[in-house]
C-alpha positions in Angstrom: -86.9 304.6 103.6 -89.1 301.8 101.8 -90.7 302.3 98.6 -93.9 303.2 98.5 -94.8 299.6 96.4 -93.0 297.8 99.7 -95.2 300.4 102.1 -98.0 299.8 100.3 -98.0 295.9 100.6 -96.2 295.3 104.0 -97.5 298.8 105.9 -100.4 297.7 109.0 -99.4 294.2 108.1 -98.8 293.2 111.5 -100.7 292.1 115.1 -101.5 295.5 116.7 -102.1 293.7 120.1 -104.0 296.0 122.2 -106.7 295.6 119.2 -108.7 292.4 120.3 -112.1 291.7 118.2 -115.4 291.3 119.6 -115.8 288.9 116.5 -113.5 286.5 114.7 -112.6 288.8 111.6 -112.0 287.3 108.0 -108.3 285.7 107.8 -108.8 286.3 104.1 -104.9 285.1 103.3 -104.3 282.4 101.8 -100.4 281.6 103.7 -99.5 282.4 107.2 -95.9 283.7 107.9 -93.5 281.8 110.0 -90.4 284.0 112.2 -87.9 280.7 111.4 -87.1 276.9 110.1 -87.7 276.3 113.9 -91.6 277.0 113.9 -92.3 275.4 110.8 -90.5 271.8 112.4 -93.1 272.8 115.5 -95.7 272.8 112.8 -94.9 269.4 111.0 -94.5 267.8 114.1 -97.7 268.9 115.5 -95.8 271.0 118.1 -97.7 274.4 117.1 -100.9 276.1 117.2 -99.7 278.2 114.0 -101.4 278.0 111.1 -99.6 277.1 107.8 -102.3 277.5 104.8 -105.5 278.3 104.2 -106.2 274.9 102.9 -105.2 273.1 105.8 -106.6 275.4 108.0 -108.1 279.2 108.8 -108.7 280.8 111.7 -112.2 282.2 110.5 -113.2 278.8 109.7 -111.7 277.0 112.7 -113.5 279.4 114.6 -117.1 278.2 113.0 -115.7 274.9 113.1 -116.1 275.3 116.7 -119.5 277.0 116.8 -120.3 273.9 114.7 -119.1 271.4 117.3 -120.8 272.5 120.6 -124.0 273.4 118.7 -123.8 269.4 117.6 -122.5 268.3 120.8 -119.4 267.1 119.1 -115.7 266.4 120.1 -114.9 268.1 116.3 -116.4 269.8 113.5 -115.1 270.5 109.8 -116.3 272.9 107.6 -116.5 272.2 103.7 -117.5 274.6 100.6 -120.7 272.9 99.8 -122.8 269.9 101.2 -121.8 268.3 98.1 -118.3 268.3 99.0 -118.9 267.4 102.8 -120.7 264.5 101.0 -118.1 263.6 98.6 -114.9 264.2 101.4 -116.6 261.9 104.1 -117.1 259.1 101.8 -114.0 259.3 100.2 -112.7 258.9 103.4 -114.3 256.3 104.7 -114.8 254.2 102.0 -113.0 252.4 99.7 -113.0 250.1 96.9 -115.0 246.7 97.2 -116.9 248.6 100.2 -120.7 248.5 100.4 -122.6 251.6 101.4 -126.2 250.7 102.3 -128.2 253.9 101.5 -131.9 255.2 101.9 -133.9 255.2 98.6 -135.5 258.0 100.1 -132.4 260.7 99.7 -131.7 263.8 98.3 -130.9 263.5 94.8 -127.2 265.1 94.5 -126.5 261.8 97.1 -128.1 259.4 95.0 -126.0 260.4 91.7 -122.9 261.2 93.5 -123.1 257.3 94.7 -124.7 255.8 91.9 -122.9 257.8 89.1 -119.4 258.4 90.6 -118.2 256.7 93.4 -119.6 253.4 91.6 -116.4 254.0 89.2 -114.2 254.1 92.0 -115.1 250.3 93.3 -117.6 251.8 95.8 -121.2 249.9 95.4 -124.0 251.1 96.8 -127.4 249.7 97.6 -130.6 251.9 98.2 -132.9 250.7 100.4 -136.4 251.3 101.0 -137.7 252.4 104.7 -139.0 249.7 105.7 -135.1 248.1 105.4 -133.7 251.1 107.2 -135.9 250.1 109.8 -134.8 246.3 109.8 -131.4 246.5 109.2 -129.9 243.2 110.5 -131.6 241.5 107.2 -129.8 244.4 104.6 -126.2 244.7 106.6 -123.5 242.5 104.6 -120.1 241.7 105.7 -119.1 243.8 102.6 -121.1 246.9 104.4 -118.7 249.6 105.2 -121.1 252.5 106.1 -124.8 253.7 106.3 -125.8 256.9 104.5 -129.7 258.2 105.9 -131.8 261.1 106.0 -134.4 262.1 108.8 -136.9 263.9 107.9 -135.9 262.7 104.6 -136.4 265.3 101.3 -139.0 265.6 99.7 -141.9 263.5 101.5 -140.4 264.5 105.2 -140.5 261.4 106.2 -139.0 259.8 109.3 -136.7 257.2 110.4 -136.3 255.8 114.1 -132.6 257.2 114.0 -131.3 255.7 117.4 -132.4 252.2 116.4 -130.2 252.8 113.1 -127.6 253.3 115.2 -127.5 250.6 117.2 -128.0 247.8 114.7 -125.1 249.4 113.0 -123.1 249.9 115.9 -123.5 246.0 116.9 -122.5 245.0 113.6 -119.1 247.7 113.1 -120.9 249.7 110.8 -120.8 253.6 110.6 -124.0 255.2 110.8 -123.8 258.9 109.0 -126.7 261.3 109.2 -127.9 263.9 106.8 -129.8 266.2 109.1 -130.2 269.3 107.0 -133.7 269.4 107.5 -133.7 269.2 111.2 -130.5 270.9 111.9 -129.4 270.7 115.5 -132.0 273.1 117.3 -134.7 270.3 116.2 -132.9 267.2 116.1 -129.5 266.1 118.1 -128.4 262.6 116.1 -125.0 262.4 117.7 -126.9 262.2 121.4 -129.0 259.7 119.7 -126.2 256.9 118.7 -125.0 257.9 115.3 -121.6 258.1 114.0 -121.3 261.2 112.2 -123.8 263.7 111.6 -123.5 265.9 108.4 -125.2 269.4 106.9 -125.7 271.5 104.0 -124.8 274.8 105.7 -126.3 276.6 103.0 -129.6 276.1 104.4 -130.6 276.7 108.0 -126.9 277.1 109.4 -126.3 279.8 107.9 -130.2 281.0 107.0 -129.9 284.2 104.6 -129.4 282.3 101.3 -126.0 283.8 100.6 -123.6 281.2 101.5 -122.6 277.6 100.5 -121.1 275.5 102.5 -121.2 271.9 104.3 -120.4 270.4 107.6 -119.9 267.3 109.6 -119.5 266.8 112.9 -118.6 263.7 114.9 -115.8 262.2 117.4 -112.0 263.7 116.9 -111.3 259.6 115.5 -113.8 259.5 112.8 -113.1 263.5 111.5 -109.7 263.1 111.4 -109.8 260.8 108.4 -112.1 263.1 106.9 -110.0 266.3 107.8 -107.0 264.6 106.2 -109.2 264.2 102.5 -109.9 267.3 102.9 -107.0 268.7 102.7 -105.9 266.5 99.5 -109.6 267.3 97.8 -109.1 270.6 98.6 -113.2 271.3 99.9 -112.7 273.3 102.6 -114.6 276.3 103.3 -113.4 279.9 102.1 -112.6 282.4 105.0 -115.3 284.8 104.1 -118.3 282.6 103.7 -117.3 281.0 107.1 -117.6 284.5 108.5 -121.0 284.9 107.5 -121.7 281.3 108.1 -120.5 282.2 112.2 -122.6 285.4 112.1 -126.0 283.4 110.8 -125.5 280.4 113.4 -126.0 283.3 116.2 -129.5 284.2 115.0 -130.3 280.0 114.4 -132.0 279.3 117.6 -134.3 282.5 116.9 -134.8 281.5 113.5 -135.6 277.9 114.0 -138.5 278.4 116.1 -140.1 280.9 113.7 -139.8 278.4 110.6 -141.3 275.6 113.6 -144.2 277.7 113.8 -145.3 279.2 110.7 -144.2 275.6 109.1 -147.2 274.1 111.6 -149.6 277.0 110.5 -148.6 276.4 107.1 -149.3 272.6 107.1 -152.7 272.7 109.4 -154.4 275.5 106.7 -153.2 272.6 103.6 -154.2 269.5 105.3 -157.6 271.2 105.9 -157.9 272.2 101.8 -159.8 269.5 99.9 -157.7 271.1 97.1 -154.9 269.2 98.5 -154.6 265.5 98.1 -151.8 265.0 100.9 -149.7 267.0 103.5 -146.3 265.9 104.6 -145.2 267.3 107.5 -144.3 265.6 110.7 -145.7 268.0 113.3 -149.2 266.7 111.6 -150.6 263.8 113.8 -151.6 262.2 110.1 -147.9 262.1 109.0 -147.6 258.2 109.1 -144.4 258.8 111.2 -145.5 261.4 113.5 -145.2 259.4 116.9 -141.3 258.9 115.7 -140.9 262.7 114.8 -142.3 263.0 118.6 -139.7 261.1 120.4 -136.4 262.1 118.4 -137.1 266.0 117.5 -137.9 269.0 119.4 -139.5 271.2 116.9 -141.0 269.4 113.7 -139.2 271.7 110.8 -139.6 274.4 108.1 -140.0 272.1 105.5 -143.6 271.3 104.2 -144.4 269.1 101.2 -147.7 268.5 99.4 -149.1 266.6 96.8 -151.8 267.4 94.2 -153.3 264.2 93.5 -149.8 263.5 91.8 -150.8 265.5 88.9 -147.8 267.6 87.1 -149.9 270.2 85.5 -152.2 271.3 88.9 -148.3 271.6 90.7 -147.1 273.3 88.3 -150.2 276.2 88.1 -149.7 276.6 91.6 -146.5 276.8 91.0 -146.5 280.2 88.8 -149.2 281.3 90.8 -147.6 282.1 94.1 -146.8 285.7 94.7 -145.1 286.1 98.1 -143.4 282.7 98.0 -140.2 282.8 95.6 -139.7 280.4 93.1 -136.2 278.9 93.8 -134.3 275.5 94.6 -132.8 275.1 97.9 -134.1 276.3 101.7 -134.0 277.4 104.4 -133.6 280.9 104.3 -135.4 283.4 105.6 -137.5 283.7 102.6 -140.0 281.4 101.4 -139.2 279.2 98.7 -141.2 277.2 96.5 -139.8 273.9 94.6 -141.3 271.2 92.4 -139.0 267.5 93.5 -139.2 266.5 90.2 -137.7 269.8 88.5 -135.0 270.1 91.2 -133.6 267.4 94.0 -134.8 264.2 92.0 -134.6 265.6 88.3 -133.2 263.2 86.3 -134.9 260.1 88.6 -136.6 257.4 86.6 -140.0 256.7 87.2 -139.0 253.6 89.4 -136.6 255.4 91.5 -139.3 258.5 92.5 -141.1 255.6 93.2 -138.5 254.4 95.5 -138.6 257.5 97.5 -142.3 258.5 97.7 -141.7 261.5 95.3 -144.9 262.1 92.6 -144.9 264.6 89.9 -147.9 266.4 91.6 -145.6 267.5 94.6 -145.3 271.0 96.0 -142.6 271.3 98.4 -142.5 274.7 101.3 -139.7 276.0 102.6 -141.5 277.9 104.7 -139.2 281.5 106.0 -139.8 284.1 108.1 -142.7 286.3 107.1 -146.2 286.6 108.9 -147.7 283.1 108.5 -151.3 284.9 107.5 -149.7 286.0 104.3 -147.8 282.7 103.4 -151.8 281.1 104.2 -153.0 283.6 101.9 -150.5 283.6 99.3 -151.0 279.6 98.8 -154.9 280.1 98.9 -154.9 282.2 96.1 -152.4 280.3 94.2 -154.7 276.9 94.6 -157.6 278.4 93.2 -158.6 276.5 90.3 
């Protein structure tokens, strides 16, 4: 007879067979067990669909891995344990010293330091480029130009960029194209069928929807993630069993969810661009969003996301700010809660004054992610909060 400390640790510790999940459950181990030296040669030599360690790979995140590739259309999908680190992980990958990485101004701020800040120390250099020169890349591609970083709709000002002609200027010249397409996601906006190279999301925000997870993602062909997978493995930025759980459980709701933040984000954006108490809507479901008629052609639905400006004035964002009631004051998006964010406390804090005005970003700016509730009270909740 075992001890009851051996019982206690071993006991129900094995496959019960006839009990087959509905759902993936949480592989919350950390090791896998082999039977002999036999399987673990299978293993090395790739002989083996076993799993080894968690930091390799898990079958709770393999198995939103795979959500994540047929919602992108992809041949592979990896899953990280922030956006951050999906940045960090593909670049690392894919770039190295005495590279160029041609980057839009216009990007989310944790990009812009993580390239400017970091990777510069590494031999990485990176140039940040204004639209127009996304939109003209044959005179801003070097031979020294390893990679193209963009976002569409890009954070804050929601602007867009004509992503398939991106692609194929950098395809002629052997230049990856990578996609940020957090805002979209891919019920809205489908980059990979569009020409790019790798697409890439924060799964905090719409892919997984509730506000209670972190996590990143790329997606792409099995040739350009398996770099990537590989620096993953030495970075150690993989996604945690139990976060991809809840990760797969909110990607089954996303089509649902998607076009609820479509609609109330185009209620939300009609009501402001009708206020004379706002300055400036950005939203690209508007027909006066200057790149509307590209928004048109490349996305289905036009977002969540709404930004706004207040004559560029700090003070009237910030009273609006503290005045909304229903909307929550908090960074991030996407969830199905409203959320309310000033650019310049948040993604591009810490930008100087020339590089907001790089990407379009004033102090006066308001930006909406707009959730879930009845549109009527989000239109109320803002009225009230602009009163003067």
């Amino acid at each position: 007879m075992k001890g009851p400390a051996t019982e206690l640790i071993h006991a129900g510790e094995t496959d019960r067979g006839v009990a087959v999940p509905l759902t993936t459950p949480i592989y919350e181990t950390s090791t896998f067990v082999f039977e002999n030296a036999q399987e673990v040669l299978a293993y090395n030599e790739g002989r083996s669909s076993k799993y080894l360690y968690s930091r390799y790979a898990n079958p709770t995140v393999v198995s939103v891995e795979e959500k994540l590739a047929a919602l992108d259309r992809a041949e592979a999908a990896l899953a990280f344990s922030s956006g951050q680190g999906a940045t960090t992980t593909i670049l690392m990958a894919h770039a190295k010293a005495g590279d160029e990485v041609i980057c839009g101004a216009a990007i989310y701020g944790g990009t812009l330091h993580l390239l400017h800040d970091l990777l510069a120390n590494f031999g990485i250099a990176t140039r940040f480029v204004s639209l127009e020169d996304l939109a003209n890349l044959d005179r801003v591609l070097t031979a020294r130009t390893r990679l193209v970083w963009f976002e569409s709709p890009i954070n804050p000002t929601l602007r867009c960029v004509d992503i398939g002609r991106i692609a194929d200027a950098c395809r002629a010249r052997g230049v990856l194209s990578i996609i940020d397409n957090t805002f979209a996601c891919p019920i809205n906006q489908q980059p990979l069928a569009l020409g790019v190279d790798l697409s890439m999301q924060s799964a905090t925000k719409y892919l997984n929807g509730h506000s209670d997870v972190t996590g990143g993602v790329v997606c792409g062909s099995r040739a350009l993630v398996a770099p990537i997978e590989k620096a993953r493995r030495l970075l150690g930025t993989v996604m945690d069993p139990y976060p991809a759980y809840a990760l797969g459980r909110g990607l089954k709701t996303l089509p649902l969810r998607i076009a609820r933040h479509n609609a109330n984000a185009q209620a939300v954006a009609e009501f402001l661009a009708k206020d004379r108490r706002v300055s400036r809507v950005y939203y690209p479901g508007l027909p006066s969003h200057p790149d509307y008629e590209i928004a048109r052609r490349q996305m289905v639905g036009s977002g969540g996301m709404v930004c706004f400006d207040l004559d560029g004035q700090y003070d009237r964002a910030a009273r609006v700010y503290d005045r909304v009631k229903i909307v929550k004051r908090a960074a991030s998006l996407g969830g199905v809660e409203s959320l309310v964010s000033m650019p310049v406390l948040t993604s591009q804090w810490g930008h100087t004054e020339a590089q907001l005005k790089e990407a379009g970003v004033t102090r006066g700016m308001v930006r909406l992610s707009v959730g879930l509730e009845d549109a009527d009270d989000l239109i109320a909740d803002l009225d009230q909060a602009l009163e003067r």
